[in-house]
N, C-alpha and C positions, 0 to 999 in steps of 0.2 A: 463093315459087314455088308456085305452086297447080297443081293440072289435072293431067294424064298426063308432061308434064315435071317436074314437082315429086313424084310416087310416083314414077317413076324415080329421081332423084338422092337424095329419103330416108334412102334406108339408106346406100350408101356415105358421103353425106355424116355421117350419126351416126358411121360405125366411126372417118372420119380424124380428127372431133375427139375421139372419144376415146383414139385411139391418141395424136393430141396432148398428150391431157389425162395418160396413164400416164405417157409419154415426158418431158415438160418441166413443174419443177417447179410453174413460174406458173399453168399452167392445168391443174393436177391436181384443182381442182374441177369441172373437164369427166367428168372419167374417174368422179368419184364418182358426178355424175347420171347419166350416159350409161352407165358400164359395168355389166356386171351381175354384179359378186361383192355378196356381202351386205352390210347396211349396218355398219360397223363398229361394233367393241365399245367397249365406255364405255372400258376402259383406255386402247385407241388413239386415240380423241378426246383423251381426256383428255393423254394423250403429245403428241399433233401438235399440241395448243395449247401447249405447253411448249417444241415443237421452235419453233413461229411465236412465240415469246417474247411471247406472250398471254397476260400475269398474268392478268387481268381474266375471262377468260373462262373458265382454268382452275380459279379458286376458285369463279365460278361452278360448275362443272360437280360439283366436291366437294361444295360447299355443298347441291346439288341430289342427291348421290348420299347424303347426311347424313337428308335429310328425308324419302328415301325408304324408305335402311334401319333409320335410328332408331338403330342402335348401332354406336359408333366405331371398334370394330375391323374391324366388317364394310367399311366402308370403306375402312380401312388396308387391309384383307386383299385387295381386288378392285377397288381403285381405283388409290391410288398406290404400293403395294409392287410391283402388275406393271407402274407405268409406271417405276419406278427398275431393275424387271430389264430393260426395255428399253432404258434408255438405258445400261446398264450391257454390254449385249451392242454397241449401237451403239459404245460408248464402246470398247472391247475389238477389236471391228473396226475401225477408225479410221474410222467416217462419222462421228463427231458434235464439230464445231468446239469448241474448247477455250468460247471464250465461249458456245457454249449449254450446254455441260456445265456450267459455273458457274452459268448462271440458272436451268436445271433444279433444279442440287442449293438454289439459295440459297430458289428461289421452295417448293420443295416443302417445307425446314425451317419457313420462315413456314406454310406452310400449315397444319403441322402443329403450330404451338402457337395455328391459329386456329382451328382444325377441337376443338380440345381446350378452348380456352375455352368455347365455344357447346356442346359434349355436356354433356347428365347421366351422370353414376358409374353403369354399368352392373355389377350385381350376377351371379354363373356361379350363385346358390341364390336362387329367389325367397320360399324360408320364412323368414320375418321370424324364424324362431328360431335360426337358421344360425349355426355357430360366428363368431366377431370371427376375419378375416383380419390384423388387423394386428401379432400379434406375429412374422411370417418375416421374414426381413430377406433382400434378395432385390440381386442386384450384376448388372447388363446390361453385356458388354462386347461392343466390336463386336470383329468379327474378323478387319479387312483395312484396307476403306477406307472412304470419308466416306457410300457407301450403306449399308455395315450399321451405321455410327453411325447415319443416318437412321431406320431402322427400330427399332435400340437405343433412341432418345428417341422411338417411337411408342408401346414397348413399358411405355418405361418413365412415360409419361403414362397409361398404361392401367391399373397397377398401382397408381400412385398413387392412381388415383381410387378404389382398391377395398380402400385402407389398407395397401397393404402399406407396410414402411420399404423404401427402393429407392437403391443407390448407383449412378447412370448413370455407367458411369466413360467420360470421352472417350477420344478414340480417340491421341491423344499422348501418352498416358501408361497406355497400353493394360500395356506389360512392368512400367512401375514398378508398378503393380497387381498382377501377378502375382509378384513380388516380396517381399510381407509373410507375415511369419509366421501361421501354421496359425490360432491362435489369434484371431487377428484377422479370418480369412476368413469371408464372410457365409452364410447355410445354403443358400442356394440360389446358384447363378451359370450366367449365361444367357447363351450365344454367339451375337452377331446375325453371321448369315452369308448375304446374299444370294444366292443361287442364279443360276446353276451355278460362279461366277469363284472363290469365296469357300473351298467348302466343306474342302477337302483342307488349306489355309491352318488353316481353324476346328479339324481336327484335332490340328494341333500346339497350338494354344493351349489345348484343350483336357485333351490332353495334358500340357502344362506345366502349366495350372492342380490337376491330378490329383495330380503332384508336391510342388505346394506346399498343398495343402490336402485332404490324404487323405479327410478327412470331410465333407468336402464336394459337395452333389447337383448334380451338373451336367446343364443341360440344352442341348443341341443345337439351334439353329434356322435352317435352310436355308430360307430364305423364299421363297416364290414355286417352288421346287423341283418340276418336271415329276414327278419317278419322286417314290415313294412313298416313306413315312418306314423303313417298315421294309427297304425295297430296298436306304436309304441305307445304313442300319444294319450290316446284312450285311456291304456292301462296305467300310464304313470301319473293322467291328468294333464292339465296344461298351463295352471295357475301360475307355474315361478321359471316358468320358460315362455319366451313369444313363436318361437321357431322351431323344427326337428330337420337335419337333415343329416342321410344316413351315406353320401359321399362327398369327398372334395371338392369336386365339381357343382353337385347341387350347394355345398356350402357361396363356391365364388358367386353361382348367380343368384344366390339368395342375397349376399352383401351388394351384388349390385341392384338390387331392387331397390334397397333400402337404401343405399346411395344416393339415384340416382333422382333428381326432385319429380316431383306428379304435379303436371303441367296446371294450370289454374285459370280456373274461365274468365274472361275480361269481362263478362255481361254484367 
């Protein structure tokens, strides 16, 4: 329609097919071109190819968020941790069919030990003279359910590359873990707790693990978590944890603090 009948009908006609395209799933790529909220963020692409059970397109999108930031937690941290809080919130709400909730979690594990083959060992000290990380022996438990296993085994690919000893303990044998004696507990132990379903859960575990391994440095990680580390802190206390941190990243250079010895005066 051209001419003074076609600038007429123009606009009402863009609004109904994008009201179309909000309203009904199948043509909600009307609503993306036609409507005018911003273009969405990498996470949410990266989610709705997950929701459309678009393996293909999803590693794609990882793959390409890999070579842009060069290191694999940044990834982790702003790729697929906020699309596992989304579907975790979906999941929670009851939108998200049982069989995509399967292909989500199934497709994002593969991802994650493909995204991990293809990184190089990213170093938290670029001076070649940096103390050796690999004597802490460092234990990733998740805190709930199969998403903070997910990010437990992102964590714990991460570590490995950077020497630490690392026991990913699964998420079925999460109490028996908690369980052994003092003695046997590793120096560090790290709560994978996705954020927000997770973390009140991760207190008691954390708590228990307090119980059976007094000497032991526990760190807290509410992943993806909106309010801030030290918000959390406050509110949940700080007695049966030493540590909060709320990405991967602040995780590695937390471990290497703790690693890394504090120098001592000769005087």
């Amino acid at each position: 329609m051209w001419g003074p009948i076609g600038l007429v009908v123009s606009t009402p006609l863009t609004v109904c097919l994008a009201v179309l395209g909000r309203h009904i799933p199948q043509f909600g790529f009307l609503y993306i071109l036609l409507g005018d909220e911003p273009v969405l963020s990498p996470e949410v692409r990266f989610y709705q190819r997950l929701l459309a059970l678009d393996e293909d397109e999803a590693a794609e999108l990882a793959g390409a968020s890999l070579k842009e930031k060069k290191r694999l937690a940044e990834v982790y941290d702003s790729l697929l941790i906020p699309a596992l809080g989304l579907a975790k919130r979906d999941r929670h709400e009851g939108r998200l069919e049982p069989d995509r909730d399967r292909f989500i979690l199934q497709t994002t594990r593969e991802l994650i030990e493909e995204l991990s083959e293809h990184s190089a060992p990213y170093s938290p000290a670029p001076e070649p003279t940096a103390p050796s990380l690999g004597g802490l022996s460092v234990a990733c438990l998740p805190a709930k359910d199969e998403a903070d296993e997910l990010v437990r085994l992102m964590l714990a690919h991460l570590l490995r590359k950077e020497g630490y000893h690392v026991a990913a303990i699964p998420l079925g044998i999460a109490e028996g873990a908690l369980a052994q004696s003092p003695k046997d507990c590793m120096e560090v132990m790290i709560i994978s707790a996705l954020a927000p379903f997770a973390i009140l859960h991760a207190r008691t575990v954390c708590r228990r693990m307090r119980e059976q391994c007094p000497g032991i440095k526990i760190v807290l990680g509410p992943w993806n978590s909106a309010i801030p580390g030290e918000t959390i802190k406050e509110r949940l206390g700080s007695v049966h944890f030493d540590f909060i941190v709320t990405t991967l990243e602040q995780a590695q250079s937390q471990l290497a603090a703790v690693a890394t010895p504090v120098p001592t005066s000769n005087d």
